[in-house]
N, C-alpha and C positions, 0 to 999 in steps of 0.2 A: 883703772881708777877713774877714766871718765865717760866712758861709758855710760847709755841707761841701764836701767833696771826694769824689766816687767817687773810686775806685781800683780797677782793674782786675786781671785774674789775673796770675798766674807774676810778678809785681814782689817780693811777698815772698821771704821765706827760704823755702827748698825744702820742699816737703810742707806746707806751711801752707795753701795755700788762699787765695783771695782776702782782700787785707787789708780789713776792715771801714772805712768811708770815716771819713777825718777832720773832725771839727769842733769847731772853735776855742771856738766855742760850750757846748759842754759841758766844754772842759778847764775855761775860764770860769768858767763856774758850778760846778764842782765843786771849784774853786781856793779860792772865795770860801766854799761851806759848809764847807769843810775848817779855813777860818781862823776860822772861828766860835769854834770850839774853842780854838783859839792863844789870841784874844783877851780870852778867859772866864780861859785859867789864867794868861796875864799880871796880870789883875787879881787873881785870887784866891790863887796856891798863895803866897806870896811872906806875907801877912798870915793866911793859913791856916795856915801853919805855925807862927807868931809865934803863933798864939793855942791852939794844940794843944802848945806847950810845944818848938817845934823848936827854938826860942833862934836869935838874928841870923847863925849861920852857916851852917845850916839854910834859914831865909829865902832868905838868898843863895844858896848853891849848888843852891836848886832852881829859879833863874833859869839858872844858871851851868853848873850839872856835869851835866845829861841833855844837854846840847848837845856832853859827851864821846861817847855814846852815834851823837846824830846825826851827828857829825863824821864818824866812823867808818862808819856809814851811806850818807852821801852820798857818798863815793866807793865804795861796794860795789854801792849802786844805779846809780852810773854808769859802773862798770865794767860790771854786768850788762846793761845797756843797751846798751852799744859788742858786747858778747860776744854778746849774743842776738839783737841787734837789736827786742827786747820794750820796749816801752814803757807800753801801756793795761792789760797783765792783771797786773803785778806790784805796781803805781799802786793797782791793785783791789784788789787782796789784802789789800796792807800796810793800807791805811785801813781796809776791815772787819776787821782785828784791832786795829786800838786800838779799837773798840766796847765788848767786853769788861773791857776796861782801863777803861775812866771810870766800867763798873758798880762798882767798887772802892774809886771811892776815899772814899766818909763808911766805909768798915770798917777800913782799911790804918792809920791810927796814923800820926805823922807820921814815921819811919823807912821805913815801908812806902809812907806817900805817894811818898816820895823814891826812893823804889825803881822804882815801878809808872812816876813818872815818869819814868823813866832808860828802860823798854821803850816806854811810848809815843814818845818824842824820837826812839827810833831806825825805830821804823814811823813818826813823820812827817816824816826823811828822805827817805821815797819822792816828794813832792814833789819833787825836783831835777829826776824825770821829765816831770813836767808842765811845768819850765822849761827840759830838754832841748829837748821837743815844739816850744816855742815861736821855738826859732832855726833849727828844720829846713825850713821852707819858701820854697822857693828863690824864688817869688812874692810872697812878703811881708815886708814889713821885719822883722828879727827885733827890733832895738829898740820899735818902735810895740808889737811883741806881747808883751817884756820891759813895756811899762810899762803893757798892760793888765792884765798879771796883777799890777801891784802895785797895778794898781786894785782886781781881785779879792781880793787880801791885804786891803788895808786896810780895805775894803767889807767881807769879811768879818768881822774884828776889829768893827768897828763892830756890826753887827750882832749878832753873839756876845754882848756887851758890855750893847749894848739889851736884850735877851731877858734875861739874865742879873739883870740891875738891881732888877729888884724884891724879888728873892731876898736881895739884896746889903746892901739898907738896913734889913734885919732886925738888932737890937741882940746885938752880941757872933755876929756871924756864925759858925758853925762850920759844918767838912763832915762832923761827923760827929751834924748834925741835919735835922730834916725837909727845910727849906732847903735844906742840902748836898745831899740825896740827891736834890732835886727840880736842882739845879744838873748832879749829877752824868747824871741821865738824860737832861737838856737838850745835856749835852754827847755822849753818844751818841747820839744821836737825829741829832743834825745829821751827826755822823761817818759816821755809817749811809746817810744819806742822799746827801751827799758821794759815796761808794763805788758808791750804784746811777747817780749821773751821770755817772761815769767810766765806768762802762760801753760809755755811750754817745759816749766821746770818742773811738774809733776810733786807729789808727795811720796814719801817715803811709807813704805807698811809702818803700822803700829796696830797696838792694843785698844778697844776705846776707851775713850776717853772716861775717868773713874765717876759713879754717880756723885762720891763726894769728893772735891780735890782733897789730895794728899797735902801735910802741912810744909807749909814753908816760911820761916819763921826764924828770930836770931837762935832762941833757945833750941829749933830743930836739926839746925844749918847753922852750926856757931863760925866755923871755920868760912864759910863763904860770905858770908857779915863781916868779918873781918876782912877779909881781903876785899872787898866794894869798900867797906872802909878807907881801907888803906890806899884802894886806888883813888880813890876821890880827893885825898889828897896830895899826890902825884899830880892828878891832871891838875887842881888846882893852882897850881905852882906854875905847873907848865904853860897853864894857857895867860897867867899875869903878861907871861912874857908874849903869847902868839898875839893876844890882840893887844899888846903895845907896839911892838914891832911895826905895824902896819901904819901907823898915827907917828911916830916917830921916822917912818922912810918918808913920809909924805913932808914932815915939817921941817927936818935937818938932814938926816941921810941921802937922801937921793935928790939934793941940788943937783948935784955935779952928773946925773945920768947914774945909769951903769956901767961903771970902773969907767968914767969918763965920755961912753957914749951917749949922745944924745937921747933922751928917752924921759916919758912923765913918771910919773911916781905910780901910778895905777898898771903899766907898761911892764916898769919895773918889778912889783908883785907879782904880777902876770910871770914874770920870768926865773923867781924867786920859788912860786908853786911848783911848776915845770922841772924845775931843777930837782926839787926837793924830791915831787913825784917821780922822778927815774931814778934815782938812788933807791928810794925805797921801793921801786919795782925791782931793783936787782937783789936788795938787801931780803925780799918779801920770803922766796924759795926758802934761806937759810933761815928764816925765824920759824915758820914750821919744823925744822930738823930740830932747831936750839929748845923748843918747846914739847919736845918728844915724852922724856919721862920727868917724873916729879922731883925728881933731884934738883935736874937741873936747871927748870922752872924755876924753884924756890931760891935756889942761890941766883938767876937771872934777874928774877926782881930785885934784889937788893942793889946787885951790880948795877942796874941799868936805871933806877931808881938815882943811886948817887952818880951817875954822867950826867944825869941831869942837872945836880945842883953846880959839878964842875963846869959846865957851858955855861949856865948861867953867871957863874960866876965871870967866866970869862969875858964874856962880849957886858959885863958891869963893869970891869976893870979895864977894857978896852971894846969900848963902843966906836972902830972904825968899820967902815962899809965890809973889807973882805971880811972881816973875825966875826959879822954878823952875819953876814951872805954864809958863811961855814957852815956856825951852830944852825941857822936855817934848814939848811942841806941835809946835815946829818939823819942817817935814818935810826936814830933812837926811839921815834913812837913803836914803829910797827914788830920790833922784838919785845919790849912790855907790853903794847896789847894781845898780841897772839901768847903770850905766856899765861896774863892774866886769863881770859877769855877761856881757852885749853884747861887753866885750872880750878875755875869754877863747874865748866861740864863736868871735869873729872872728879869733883868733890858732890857730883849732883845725879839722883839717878833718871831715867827715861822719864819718870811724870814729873818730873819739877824742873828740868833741863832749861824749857823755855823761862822759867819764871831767874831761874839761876844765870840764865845767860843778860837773860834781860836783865837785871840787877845789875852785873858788872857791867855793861854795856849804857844804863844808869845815872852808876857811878862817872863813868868817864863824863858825861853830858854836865853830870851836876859841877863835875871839876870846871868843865867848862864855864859853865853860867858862873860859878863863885870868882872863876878867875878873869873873865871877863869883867865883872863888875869890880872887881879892885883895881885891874888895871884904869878901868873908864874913872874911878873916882880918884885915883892916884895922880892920873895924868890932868884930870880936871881941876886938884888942888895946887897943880904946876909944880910936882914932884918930877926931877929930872929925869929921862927914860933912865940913864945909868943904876942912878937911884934905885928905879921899878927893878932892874935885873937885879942887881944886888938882893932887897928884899925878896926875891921870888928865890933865889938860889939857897936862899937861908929857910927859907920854906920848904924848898926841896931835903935839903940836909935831915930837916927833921921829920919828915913825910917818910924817906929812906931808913930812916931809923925804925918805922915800922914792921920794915922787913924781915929787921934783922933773928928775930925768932923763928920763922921760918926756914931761914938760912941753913940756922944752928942746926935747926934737925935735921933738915937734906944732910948737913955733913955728917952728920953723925949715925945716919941709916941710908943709905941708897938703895931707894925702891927700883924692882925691877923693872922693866919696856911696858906700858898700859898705852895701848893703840886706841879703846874703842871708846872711851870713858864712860864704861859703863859698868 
């Protein structure tokens, strides 16, 4: 299963030439240094900005509003993909230009941070290709390879995070000092790096590309409309809480260190990521299995839909450091997105794959930016974090209730094993 693939002439798009062979392998690994980077500005731009004077709304919507950026993105890259049938050289591109962009940011000012970040989010849109890649191989399960790349995600973050760290526990961390600028090159460097192993990730044979695209559309694709629906208001829910989280350990949470040790609040994040990402590198393996056939998809969303609203609920009714360190931890995202994700391909055929993936991929972004921006304006009218959880949990509640249609029919019909979704 990881292995390359030669691939033979005249399979591509005409005039091209023989497609360079695929291997999984390198999407792999370029998946995981690529999230190095993710990892790094989860921890940092969020109390970065806090400490450069961006003030809590600031904070939040630089979790929240470049994923307006990406949203937008991700179906452009997956349009271009269904259109061109290109998936390795634009994967390329976009990643060697956020390089540039991380040299920027100890100079940018936190307006400019926000800025620089809004163009990075949308060059690491191009991603969606790499989870295109991952459902096109008619030999291999596309869930198993949906839930190695959230291995690759999380692995990465983690890692990110590590490297990162020592930089991090520096007093009154800023990026726009030595620290920073040593954080800021760490984070090209890996980008950089990222980009030359996509290189070598090759394309997959295909058909070319049609002269006129095939439609894709609510009326043509009603079923996968609905679920970017439904998922955009999942993440919206989810993310009130991730970027208040960060503006709340900074302001009351994490006086006291972590569980009492000495440590800043930007440290603490830092450690908070790390955590989060090894869980969900363990958790990663078994969401591809749990995402196998459509049954169990359908009833997973709904399941995993309402554990959201119950955390949330939880760490609103009890806002102390461990019961928030918890929900943090838990790896809830990476079994809803590898379910979601798997059920869009599989409701989408070979020419619309990119545009369907990039849709639910989208979704999640747009959850983010909405959710962002309510936590930034919640926490800016000095509505108490607890508060913010409570309403996002009630959000979730009813977000989960979208599912529940889908549920109903898994139960009521169990589709057989569909490995290739196609």
């Amino acid at each position: 299963m990881w292995s390359a693939r030669e691939t033979g002439p005249g399979i591509g798009a005409p005039g091209r030439g023989p497609v360079r062979s695929f291997s999984f392998r390198h999407l792999f690994a370029g998946t995981w240094l690529a999230y190095t980077s993710f990892g790094v500005l989860i921890a940092v731009l969020p109390l970065a900005e806090l400490s450069e004077g961006g003030g809590p709304l600031l904070a939040t919507l630089v979790v929240g509003a470049p994923l307006l950026a990406q949203t937008v993105a991700s179906w452009g890259w997956g349009w271009l993909a269904d259109r061109t049938g290109a998936r390795r050289s634009p994967l390329v591109v976009a990643t060697l230009l956020q390089v540039p962009l991380f040299a920027t940011f100890p100079l940018v000012g936190p307006l400019g941070l926000f800025g620089v970040r809004i163009a990075q989010s949308a060059l690491f849109g191009s991603l969606v290709l790499a989870t295109t890649q991952a459902t096109e191989e008619r030999e291999v399960s596309a869930a198993f390879r949906l839930g190695r790349l959230q291995l690759a995600q999380n692995g990465g973050m983690l890692l990110g995070v590590a490297a990162a760290f020592p930089f991090l526990v520096t007093a009154g961390f800023r990026l726009d000092s030595f620290a920073g600028g040593e954080v800021s090159a760490l984070l090209a460097g890996f980008t950089l790096v990222a980009a030359l192993v996509f290189v070598f990730a090759g394309d997959l044979p295909r058909p070319p590309a049609p002269a006129v695209p095939t439609t894709f559309a609510p009326r043509s694709h009603p079923k996968v409309f609905r679920l970017a629906g439904a998922t955009t208001a999942v993440s919206t829910a989810r993310y009130v809480v991730v970027a208040a989280i960060p503006v709340y350990l900074a302001s009351t949470l994490g006086k006291g260190g972590f569980f009492g040790l000495p440590a800043n609040p930007t440290a603490q994040l830092a450690i908070w990521v790390a955590v989060s990402s090894t869980l969900n590198l363990v958790a990663s393996p078994f969401s591809g299995r749990w995402a196998e056939t459509p049954a169990a998809r359908l009833r997973g969303l709904l399941v995993f839909s309402l554990m959201y609203s119950a955390i949330w609920f939880a760490i609103g009714f009890f806002p102390d450091y461990p019961v928030v360190f918890a929900v943090w931890a838990l790896p809830v995202a990476v079994f809803f997105t590898v379910a979601t994700v798997r059920e869009a391909a599989y409701l989408s055929g070979p020419s619309e794959r990119g545009r369907a993936v990039g849709l639910l991929t989208a979704a999640f972004n747009l959850g983010g930016l909405l959710g962002g921006a309510a936590a930034g304006l919640l926490l800016a009218a000095a509505v108490p974090a607890p508060s913010v959880f409570l309403i996002s949990a009630a959000g979730s509640l009813g977000a989960a209730l979208l599912f529940v249609p889908g549920a109903v029919r898994a139960s009521g019909a169990i589709e057989g094993l569909r490995t290739s979704g196609t």
